[in-house]
C-alpha positions in Angstrom: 112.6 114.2 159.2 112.6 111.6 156.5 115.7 110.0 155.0 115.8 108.7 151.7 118.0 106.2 150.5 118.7 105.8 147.3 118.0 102.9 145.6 120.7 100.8 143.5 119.7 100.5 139.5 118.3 97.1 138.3 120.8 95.4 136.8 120.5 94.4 133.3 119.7 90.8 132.4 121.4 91.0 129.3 123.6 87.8 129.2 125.5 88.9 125.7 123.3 86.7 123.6 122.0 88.8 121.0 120.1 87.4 118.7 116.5 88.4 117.8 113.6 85.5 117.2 110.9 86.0 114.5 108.9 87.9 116.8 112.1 90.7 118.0 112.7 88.8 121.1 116.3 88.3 122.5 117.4 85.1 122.5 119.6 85.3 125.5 117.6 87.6 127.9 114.1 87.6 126.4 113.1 91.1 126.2 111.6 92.7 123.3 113.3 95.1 121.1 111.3 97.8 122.4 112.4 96.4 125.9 116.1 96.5 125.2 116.0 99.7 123.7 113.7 101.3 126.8 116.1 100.2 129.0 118.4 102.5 130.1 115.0 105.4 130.5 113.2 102.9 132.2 112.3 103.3 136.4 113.8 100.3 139.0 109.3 99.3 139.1 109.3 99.2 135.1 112.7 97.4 134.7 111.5 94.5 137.8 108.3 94.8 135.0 110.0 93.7 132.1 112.7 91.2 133.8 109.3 89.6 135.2 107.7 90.0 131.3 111.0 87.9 130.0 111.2 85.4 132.5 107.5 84.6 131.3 108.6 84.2 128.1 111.1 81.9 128.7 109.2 79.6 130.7 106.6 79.8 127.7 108.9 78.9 125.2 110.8 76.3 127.2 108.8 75.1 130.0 109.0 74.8 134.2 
């Protein structure tokens, strides 16, 4: 027999910075509209998906 754990939700990276750029991206956490609106639908994989998708864009924009 089997037992499965449930796993905790991925927390939100929002960091209450909202402010859209040119392109719908957040200013503070750096997901798309789309993103930020998916959230709370989205699976723990999808949301690690689109924390890893912002963090990209960060680094784009800024560097490192």
């Amino acid at each position: 027999m089997s037992v499965k754990i449930k796993e905790k939700p991925v927390a939100s990276p929002c960091v209450s910075v909202c402010a859209l750029d040119e392109e719908d991206i957040c200013m503070g956490c750096y997901r798309s509209l789309r993103e930020i609106g998916d959230w709370s639908e989205l699976n723990n994989a999808a949301k690690r998906e689109v924390i890893v998708l912002a963090s990209q864009r960060c680094r784009a924009r800024y560097g490192s």
